[in-house]
C-alpha positions in Angstrom: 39.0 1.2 -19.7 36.0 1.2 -21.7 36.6 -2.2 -22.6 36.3 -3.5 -18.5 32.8 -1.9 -18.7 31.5 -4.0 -21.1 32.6 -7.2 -19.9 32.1 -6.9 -16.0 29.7 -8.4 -14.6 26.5 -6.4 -13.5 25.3 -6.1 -10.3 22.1 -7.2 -9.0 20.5 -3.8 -9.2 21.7 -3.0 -12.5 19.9 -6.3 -13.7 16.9 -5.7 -11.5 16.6 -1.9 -13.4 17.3 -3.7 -16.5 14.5 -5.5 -16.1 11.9 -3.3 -14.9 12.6 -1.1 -18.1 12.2 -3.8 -20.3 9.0 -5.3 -18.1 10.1 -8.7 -17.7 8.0 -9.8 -14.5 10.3 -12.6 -13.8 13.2 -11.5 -13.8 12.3 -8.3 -11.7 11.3 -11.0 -9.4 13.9 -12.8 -9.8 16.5 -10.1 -8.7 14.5 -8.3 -6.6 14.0 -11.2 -4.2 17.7 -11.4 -4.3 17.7 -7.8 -3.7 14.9 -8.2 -0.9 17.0 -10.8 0.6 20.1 -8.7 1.1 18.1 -5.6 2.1 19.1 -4.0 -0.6 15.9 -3.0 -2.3 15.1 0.5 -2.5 12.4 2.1 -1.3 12.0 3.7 -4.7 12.3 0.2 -6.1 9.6 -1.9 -3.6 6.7 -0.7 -5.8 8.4 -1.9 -8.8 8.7 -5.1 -7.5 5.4 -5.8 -6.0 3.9 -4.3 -9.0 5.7 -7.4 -11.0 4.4 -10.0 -8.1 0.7 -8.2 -9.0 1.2 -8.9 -12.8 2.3 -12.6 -12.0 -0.6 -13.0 -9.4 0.8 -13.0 -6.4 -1.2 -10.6 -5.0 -0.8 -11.5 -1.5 2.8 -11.3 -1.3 2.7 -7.7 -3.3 0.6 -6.2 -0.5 2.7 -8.0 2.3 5.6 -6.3 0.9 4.2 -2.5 0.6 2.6 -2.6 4.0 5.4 -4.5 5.9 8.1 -1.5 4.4 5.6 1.4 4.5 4.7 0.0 8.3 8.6 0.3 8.8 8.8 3.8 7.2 5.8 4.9 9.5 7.7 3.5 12.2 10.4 6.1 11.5 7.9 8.9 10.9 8.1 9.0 7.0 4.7 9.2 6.1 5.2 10.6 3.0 7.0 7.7 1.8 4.6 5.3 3.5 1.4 7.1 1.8 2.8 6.1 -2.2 3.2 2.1 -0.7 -0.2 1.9 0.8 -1.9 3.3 -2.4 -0.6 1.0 -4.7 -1.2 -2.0 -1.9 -5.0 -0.9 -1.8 -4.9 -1.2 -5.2 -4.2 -4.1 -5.1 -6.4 -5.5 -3.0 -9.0 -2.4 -1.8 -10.4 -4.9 0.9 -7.5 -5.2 3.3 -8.1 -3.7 6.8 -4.2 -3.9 7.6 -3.6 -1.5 4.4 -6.5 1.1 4.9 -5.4 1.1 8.5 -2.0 1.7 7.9 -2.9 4.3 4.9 -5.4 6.0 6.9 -3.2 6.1 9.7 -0.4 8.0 7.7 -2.8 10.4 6.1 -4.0 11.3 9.8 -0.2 11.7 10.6 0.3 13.8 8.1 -3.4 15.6 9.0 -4.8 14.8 5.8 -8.0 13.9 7.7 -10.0 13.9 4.4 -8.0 11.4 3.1 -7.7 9.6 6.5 -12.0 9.4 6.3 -12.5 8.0 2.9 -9.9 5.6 3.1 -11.7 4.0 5.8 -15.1 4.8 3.9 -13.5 2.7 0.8 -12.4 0.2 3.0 -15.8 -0.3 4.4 -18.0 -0.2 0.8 -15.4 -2.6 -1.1 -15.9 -4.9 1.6 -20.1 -4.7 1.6 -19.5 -4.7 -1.8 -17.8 -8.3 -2.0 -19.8 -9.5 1.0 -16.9 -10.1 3.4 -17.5 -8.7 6.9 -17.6 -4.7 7.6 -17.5 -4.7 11.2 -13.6 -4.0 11.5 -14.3 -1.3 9.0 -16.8 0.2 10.8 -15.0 0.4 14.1 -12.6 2.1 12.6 -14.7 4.6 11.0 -16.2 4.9 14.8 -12.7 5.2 16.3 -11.8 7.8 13.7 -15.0 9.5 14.6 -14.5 9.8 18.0 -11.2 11.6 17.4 -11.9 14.1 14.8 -15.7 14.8 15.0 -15.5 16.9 12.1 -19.5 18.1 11.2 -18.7 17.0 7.3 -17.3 13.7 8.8 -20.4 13.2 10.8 -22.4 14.0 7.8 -20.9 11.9 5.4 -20.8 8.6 7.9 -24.7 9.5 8.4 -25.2 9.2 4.9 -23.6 5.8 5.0 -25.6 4.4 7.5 -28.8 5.7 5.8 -27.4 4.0 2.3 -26.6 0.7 4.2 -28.9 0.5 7.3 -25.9 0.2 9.7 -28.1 1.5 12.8 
């Protein structure tokens, strides 16, 4: 019995695990687009795999990957899950709207309206902060606003606009 195990082959997740522990980039890529392909990639193992498409630069596809699942486990109300996706996507890349909208949205869901506010705030300062247009981020924060007019909330957007002469 003992001798089957060793010489069967190993499934696609066992190889994908495999290499994640042993941090070969490639190959995690390797299987997990297999895996991806399939639909069998776990949730659990999604960040894993982007984080591997980060370390080989392909920044663009990680962050498509977390927000296209954590948009999907939004979908069907699992903001929890969603929230751990969306923080390693703005990490990533800290000036996508899609991801702060998505992360904020899921933080607002879950009433974390804090968390909801500053991750538009970030949104909008990394973007002044490479010189790419704020005025998406700045509706947002405005739409939030409207919603929750939370006197700390207020205060803090005021602040803003007095560091960055929005008005």
């Amino acid at each position: 019995m003992k001798l089957w195990k060793f010489f069967r082959r190993k499934t696609d997740e066992e190889l994908f695990d495999k290499a994640v522990s042993e941090k070969n980039h490639v190959l995690t890529i390797a299987y997990g687009a297999r895996l991806l392909g399939e639909n069998k990639l776990e949730f659990r193992k999604i960040i894993a795999y982007s984080e591997s498409l980060y370390a080989m630069n392909r920044i663009k596809e990680a962050v498509e990957i977390l927000d296209r699942y954590a948009q999907e486990k939004i979908n069907s109300g699992y903001f929890s899950e969603a929230i751990p996706m969306l923080k390693k996507s703005s990490k990533f890349n800290p000036e996508c709207v899609i991801t702060a909208k998505l992360l904020s949205f899921a933080y607002e869901s879950k009433n974390l309206l804090f968390e909801a506010f500053q991750t538009l705030i970030n949104l909008f300062k990394n973007r002044k902060k490479s010189g790419k247009s704020t005025s998406e981020a700045r509706k947002l924060i405005e739409n939030f606003l409207e919603r929750h007019p939370l006197p700390d909330l207020l205060k803090e957007y005021e602040k803003l606009t007095t560091i960055y002469y929005l008005k």
